[in-house]
C-alpha positions in Angstrom: 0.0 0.0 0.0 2.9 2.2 0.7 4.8 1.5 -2.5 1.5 2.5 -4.6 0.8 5.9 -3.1 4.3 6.9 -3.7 4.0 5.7 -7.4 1.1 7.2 -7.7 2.3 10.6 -5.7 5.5 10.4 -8.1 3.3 10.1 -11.5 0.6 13.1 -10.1 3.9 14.9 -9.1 5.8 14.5 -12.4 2.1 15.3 -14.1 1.6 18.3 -12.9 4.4 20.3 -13.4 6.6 21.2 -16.4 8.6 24.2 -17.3 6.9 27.6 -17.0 4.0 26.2 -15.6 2.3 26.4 -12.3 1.7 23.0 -10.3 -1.8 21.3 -11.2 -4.4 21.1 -8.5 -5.7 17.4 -7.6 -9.2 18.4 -9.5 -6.9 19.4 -12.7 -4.9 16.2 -12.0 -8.1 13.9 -12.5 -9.9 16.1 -15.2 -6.2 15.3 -17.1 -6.6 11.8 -16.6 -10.1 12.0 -17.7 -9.5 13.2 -20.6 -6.0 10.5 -21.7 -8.6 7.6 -20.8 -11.3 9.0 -23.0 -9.0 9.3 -25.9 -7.5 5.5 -25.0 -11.1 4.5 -24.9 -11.5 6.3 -28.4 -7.9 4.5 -29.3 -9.6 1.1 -28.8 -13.1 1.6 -30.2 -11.4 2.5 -33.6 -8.6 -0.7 -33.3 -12.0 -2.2 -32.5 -13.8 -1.3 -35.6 -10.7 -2.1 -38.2 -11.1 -5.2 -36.4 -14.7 -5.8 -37.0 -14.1 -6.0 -41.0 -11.3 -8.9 -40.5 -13.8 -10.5 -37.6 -13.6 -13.8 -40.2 -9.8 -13.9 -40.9 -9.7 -13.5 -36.6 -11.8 -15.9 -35.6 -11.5 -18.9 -38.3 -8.1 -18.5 -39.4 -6.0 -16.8 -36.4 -8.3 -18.0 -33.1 -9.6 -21.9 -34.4 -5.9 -22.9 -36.4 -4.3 -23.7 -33.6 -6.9 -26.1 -32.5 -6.9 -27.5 -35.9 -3.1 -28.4 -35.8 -4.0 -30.5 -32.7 -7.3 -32.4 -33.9 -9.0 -30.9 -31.3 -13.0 -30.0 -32.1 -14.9 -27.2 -31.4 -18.3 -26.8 -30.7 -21.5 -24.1 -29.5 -23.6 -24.4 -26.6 -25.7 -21.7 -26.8 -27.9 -19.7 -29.5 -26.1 -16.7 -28.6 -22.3 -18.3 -28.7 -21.3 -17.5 -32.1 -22.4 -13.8 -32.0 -20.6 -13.4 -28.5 -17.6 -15.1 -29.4 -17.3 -12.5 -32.8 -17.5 -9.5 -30.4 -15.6 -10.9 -28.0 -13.1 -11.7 -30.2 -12.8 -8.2 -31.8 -12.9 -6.0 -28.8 -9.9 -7.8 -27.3 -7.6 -8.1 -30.7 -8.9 -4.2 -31.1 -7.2 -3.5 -27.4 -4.1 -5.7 -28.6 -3.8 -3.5 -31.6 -4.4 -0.1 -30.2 -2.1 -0.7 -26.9 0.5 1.8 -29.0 -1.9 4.2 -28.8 -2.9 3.5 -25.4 0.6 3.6 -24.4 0.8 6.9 -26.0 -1.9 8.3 -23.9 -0.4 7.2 -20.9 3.2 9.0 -21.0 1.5 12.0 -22.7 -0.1 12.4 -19.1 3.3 12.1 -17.8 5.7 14.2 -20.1 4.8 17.2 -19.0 6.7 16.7 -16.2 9.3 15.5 -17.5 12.7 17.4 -18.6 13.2 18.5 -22.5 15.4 16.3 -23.2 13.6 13.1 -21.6 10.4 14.3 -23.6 12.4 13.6 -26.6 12.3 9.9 -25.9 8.9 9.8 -25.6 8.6 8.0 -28.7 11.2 6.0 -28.6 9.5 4.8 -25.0 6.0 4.3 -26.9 7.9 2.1 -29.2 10.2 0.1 -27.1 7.1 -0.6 -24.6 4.6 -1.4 -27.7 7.4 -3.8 -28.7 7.5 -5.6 -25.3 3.9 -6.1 -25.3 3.7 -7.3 -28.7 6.4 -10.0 -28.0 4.6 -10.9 -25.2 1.4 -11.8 -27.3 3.7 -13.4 -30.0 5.3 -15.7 -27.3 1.9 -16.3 -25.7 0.4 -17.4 -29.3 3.1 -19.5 -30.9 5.2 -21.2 -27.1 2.1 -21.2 -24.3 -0.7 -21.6 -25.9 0.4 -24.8 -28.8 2.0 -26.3 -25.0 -1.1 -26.0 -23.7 -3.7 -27.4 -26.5 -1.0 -29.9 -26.7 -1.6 -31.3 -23.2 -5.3 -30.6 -23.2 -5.5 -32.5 -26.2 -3.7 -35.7 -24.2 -6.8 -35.7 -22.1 -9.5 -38.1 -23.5 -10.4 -41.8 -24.1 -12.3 -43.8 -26.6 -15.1 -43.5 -24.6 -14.5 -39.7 -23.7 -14.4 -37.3 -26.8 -12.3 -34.4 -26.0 -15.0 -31.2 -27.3 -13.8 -28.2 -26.9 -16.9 -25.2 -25.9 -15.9 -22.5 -28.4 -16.3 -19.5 -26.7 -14.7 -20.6 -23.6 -11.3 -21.2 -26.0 -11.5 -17.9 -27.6 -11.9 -16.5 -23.7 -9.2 -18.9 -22.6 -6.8 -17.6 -25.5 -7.8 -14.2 -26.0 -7.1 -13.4 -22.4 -3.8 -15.9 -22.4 -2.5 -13.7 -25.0 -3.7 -10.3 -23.4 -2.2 -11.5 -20.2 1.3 -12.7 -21.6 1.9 -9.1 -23.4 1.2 -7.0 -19.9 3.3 -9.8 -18.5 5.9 -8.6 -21.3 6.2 -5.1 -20.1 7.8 -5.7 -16.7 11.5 -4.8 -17.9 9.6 -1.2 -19.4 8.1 -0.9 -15.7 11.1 -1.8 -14.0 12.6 1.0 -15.9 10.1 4.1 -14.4 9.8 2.4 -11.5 13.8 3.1 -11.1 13.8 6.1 -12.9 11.2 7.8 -10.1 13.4 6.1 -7.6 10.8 3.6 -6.5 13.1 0.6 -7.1 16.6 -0.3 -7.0 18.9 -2.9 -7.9 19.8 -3.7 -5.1 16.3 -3.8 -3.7 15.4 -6.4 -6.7 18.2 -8.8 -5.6 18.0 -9.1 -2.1 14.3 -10.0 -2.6 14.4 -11.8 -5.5 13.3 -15.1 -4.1 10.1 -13.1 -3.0 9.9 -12.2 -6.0 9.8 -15.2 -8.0 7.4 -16.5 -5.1 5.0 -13.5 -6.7 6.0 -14.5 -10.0 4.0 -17.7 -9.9 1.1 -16.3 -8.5 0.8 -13.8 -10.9 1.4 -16.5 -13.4 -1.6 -18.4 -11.8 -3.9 -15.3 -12.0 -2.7 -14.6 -15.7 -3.3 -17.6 -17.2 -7.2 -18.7 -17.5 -6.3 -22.1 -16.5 -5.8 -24.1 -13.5 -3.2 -26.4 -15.1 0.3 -26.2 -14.1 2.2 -26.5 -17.4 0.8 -23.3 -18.8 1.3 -21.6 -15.5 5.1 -22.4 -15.3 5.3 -21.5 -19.2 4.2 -18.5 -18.2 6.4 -18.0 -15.0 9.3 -18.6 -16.5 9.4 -16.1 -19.2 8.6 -13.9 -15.8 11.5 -15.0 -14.0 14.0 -14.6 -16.6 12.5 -10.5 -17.2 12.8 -10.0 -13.9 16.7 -10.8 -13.8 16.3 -8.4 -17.4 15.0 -5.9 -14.9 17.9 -5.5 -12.8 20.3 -4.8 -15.3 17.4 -2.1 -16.7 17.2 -1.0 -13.3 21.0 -0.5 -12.8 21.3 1.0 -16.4 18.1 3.4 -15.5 19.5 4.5 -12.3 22.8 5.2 -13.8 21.5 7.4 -16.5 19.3 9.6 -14.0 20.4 12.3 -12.0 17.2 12.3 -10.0 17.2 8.7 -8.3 18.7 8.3 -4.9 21.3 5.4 -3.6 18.2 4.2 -1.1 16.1 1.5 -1.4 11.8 1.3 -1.5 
């Protein structure tokens, strides 16, 4: 509770002033934020609607070929299924492809507050983060998720047809691959985190067995499955960012003349 109010304090703080400008009130603060989320929200809605006029390509072709490489069958259980499984499936690939622009939003709430010659790197920090996510999705679609349908599709008998629900796949994988590109962006967040002089090197090593503790229960909570092989699949993409993140820490820290030698 302690580490989020001063991350949030720091972002509010770094958001509210910028050269020849007064400091923002809290009220000014909010109606700010207001306004990056409604333009994010915008951001998606359009990602959304590009989306809606490749919903086939989406669903048959990206979503249902993986299942098709493993035998595995699909099938509908409601009257309502197919329709909800089309939107479904284009409001999340319209949040996967307007994160950029969501990203965008976000540190053009904080640049104001941020030296000239760190708001030069705001687009190169749009890109680098967009590219962390992106991997993330790409490692969640073609390493976790063929492991996975692979060991579901071990499961059944002669007696025991293996059927998979449809729109509880596309939920399953959507939100896999959703969940492996936020999981990407830890190195990126390690980075601010430092640079604000939250985090430290040396914090992230002397707790890192915590760390990899939380690791695999955020791995359990990402991952819309109870099984373990998609969980650790997941972890240990985690574990080996996090050990990225101390070098990024180390290399943030000593490139800013702001952070401090303390630990959180």
């Amino acid at each position: 509770m302690g580490i989020t109010r001063v991350i949030l304090g720091k972002i509010f703080q770094s958001a509210g002033k910028s050269a020849g400008q007064k400091e923002m009130s809290f009220l000014e603060h909010l109606d700010e934020l207001r306004s990056k989320i409604i333009h994010a929200i915008i951001g998606i809605l359009i990602g959304t609607a590009f989306c809606v006029v490749f919903a086939d390509f989406i669903v048959q072709t990206a979503l249902l070929s993986p299942l098709d490489s493993y035998g595995l069958k699909t099938q509908v259980l409601s009257p309502y299924g197919i329709v909800l499984l089309y939107m479904e499936s284009v409001l999340v690939c319209g949040i996967i492809i307007s994160m950029p622009y969501t990203i965008y939003c976000l540190w053009s709430f904080v640049a104001p507050g941020l030296l000239t010659k760190e708001r030069r790197y705001i687009s190169r920090i749009v890109f680098f983060t967009s590219f962390c996510f992106f991997a993330g999705v790409a490692f969640g679609y073609y390493i976790i998720l063929p492991a996975a349908l692979q060991f579901f599709s071990t499961f059944h008998t002669q007696e025991i047809n293996l059927n998979i629900a449809l729109d509880r796949y596309v939920s399953f994988m959507l939100m896999l691959l959703l969940g492996a590109g936020l999981v990407f962006e830890l190195p990126m967040i390690s980075y601010f985190l430092s640079k604000m002089g939250v985090l430290t090197p040396k914090f992230m090593r002397k707790y890192r067995i915590h760390a990899i503790v939380v690791i695999f229960i955020i791995a359990a909570f990402v991952t819309p499955s109870p099984d373990m092989i998609t969980q650790t699949l997941m972890a240990l993409p985690m574990i080996v960012l996090y050990e990225v993140s101390i070098f990024i820490s180390k290399f943030s820290q000593g490139n800013s003349s702001t952070l401090s030698d303390g630990s959180v």
